[in-house]
C-alpha positions in Angstrom: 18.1 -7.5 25.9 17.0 -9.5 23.0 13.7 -7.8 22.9 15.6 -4.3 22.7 17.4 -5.7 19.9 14.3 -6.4 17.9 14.4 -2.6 17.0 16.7 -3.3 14.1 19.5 -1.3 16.3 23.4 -2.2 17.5 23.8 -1.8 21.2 26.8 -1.8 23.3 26.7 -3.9 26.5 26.3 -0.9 28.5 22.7 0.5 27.0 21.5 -3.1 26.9 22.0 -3.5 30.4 20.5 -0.3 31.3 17.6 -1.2 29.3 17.3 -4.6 31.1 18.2 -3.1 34.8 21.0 -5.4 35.0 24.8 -4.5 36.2 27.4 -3.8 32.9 29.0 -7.0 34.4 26.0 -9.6 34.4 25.1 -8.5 31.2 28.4 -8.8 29.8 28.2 -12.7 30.4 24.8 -13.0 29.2 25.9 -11.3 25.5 28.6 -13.6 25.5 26.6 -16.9 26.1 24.5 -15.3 23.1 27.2 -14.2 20.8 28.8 -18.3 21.1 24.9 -19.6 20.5 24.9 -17.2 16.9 22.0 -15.6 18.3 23.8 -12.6 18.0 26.3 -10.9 16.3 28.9 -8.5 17.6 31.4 -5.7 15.8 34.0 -4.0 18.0 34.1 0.2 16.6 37.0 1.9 18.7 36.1 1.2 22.1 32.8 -0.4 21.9 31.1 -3.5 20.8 28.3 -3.2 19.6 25.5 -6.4 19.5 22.8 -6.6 17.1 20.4 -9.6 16.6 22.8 -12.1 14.0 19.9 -12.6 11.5 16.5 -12.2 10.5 16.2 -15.6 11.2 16.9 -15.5 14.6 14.5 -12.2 15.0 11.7 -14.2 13.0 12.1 -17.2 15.4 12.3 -14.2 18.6 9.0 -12.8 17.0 7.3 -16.2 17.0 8.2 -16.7 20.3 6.5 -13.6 21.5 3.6 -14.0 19.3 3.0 -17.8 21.0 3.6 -16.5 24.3 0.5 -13.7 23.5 -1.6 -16.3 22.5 -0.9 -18.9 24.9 -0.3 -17.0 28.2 -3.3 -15.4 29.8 -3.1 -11.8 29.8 -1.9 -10.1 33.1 -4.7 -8.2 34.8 -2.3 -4.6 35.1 -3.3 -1.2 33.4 -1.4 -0.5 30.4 0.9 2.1 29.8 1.0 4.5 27.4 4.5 3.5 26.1 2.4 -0.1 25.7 -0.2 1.6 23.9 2.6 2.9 21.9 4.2 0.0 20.9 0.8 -1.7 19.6 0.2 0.9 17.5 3.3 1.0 16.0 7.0 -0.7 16.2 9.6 -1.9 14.1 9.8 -6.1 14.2 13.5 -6.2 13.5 13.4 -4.3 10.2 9.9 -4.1 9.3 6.7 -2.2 10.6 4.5 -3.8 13.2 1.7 -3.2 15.2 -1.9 -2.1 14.2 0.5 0.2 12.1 1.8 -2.9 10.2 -1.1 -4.9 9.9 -3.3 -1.7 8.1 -0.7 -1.6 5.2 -0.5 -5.3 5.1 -4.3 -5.0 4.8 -4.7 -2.3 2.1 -2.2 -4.1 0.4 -3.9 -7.7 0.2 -7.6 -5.5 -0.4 -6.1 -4.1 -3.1 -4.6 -7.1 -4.3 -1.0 -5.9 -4.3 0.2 -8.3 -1.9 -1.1 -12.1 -1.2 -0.4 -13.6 2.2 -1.2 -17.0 3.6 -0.2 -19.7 6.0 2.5 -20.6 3.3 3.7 -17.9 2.4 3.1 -14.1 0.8 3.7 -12.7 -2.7 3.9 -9.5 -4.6 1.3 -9.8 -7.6 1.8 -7.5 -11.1 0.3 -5.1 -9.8 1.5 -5.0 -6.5 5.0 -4.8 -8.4 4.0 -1.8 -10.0 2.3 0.0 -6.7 5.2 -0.9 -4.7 8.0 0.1 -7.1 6.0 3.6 -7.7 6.4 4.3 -3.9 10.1 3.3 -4.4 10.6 0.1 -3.0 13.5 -1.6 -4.5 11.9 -4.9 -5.2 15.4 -6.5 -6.2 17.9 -7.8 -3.6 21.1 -7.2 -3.4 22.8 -9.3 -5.1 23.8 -12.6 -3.1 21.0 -12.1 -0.5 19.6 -15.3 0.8 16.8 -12.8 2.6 13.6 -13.9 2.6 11.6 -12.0 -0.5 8.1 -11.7 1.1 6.6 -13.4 3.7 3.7 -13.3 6.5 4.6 -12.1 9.5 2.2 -12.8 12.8 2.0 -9.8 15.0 2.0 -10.8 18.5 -0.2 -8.0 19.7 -2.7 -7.2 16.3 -2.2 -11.6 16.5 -2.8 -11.4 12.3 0.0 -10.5 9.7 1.9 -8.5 8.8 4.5 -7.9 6.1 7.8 -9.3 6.2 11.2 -10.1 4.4 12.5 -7.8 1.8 9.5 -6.1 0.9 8.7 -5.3 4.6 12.1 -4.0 4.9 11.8 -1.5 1.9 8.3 -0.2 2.6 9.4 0.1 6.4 12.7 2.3 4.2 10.8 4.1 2.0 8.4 5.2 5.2 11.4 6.6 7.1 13.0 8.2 4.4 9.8 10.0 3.2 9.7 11.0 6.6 6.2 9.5 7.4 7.8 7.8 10.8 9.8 9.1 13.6 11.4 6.4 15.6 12.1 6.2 19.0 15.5 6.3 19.9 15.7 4.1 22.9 12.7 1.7 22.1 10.9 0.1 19.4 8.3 2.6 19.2 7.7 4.7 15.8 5.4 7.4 15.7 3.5 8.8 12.7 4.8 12.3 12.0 1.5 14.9 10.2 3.1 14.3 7.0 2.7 10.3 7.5 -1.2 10.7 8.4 -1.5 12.5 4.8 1.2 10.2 2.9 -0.5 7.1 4.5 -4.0 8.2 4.0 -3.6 9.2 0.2 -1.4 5.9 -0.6 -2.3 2.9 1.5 -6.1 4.3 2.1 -4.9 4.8 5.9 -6.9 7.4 7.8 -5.8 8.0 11.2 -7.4 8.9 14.5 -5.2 11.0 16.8 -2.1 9.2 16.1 -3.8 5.9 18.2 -4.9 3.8 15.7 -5.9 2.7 12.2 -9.1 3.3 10.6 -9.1 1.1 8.4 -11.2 -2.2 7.9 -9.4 -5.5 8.6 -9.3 -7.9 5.5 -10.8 -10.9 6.2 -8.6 -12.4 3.9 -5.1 -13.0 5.9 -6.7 -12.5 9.4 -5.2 -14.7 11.9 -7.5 -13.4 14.6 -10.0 -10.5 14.5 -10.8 -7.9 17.0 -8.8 -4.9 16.3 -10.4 -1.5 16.5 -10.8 -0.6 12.9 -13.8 0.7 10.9 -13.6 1.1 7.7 -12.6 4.3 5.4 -14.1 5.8 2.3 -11.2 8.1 1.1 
């Protein structure tokens, strides 16, 4: 249920425990326990509740978790679907882009030295604050936001970073709203739409190979692990 959560979405009781093949009943006491640990939040709207992961705290801690559980746990030996597939390539991580998806503009940004991400910490350099606000990211918060402003984010799948806090949130935004992503209503899935695979290519230096994965190369800079299928793209 948590995991379902990470999509950014508010659920009611009832699609969570469908998602998690559980009775309305069971999961009903399991929200609660969650709910009175602040792991999540709840709003009631007419007849529903409706949960939602209570902050991006608690989905950056969730994240880790995964990403430690990738890196520690030996892979199972079962063939992979395509929904898996799917989600690798590209997913939302709470409200931000993840996936090979998320760790190609989190590259093109650091090549290009928009964006600087390390161990410590990321930042958005002058001319990062100029690229991004072009593309219409709002680079100010709103006002009495304690949100992180940019940060690194390990993708437990790509296992390197990608972008996170506020300005992962807006470029994640100003994707959707350019209509560049289609997300997937009942998962955490987002696919590129045609107009994406142009938009991407002629902004971030993106090219794309049947909607499967990134073509562009890895920088070596912010790397947690290599490996990932990318070679590298002139245009």
């Amino acid at each position: 249920m948590l995991a379902a959560l990470m999509g950014g979405q508010a659920l009611t009781a009832s699609e969570l425990a469908s998602r998690a093949r559980i009775s309305r009943s069971t999961a009903s006491g399991h929200l609660g326990r969650l709910v009175d640990a602040r792991l999540l939040a709840v709003t009631q709207k007419r007849r529903n509740r409706y949960y939602r992961i209570a902050s991006p705290l608690v989905a950056r801690m969730l994240e880790g978790i995964k990403a430690v559980a990738a890196i520690e746990v030996p892979q199972r030996h079962q063939p992979r679907s395509i929904a898996d597939d799917q989600l690798r390539f590209a997913r939302t991580c709470y409200d931000h882009l993840a996936g090979y998806l998320g760790v190609a503009i989190a590259d093109a940004l650091v090549a290009k030295a928009h964006v600087v991400l390390t161990d410590d910490g990321g930042e958005v350099t002058a001319s990062g604050t100029h690229f991004l606000s072009a593309f219409g990211v709002v680079l100010v918060p709103k006002s009495g936001s304690r949100r992180i402003f940019c940060r690194p984010c390990l993708d437990w799948s790509e296992r390197r970073f990608h972008v996170a806090g506020h300005v992962g949130a807006e470029i994640q935004r100003c994707c959707l709203e350019r209509g560049w992503l289609r997300r997937d209503r009942d998962t955490r899935i987002v696919h590129v739409t045609p107009a994406g695979q142009i938009g991407l290519r002629r902004t971030f230096g993106i090219s794309l190979s049947g909607n499967r994965g990134p073509a562009l190369a890895p920088s070596p800079a912010h790397g947690v692990m290599s490996g990932s299928p990318w070679t590298s793209s002139t245009e």
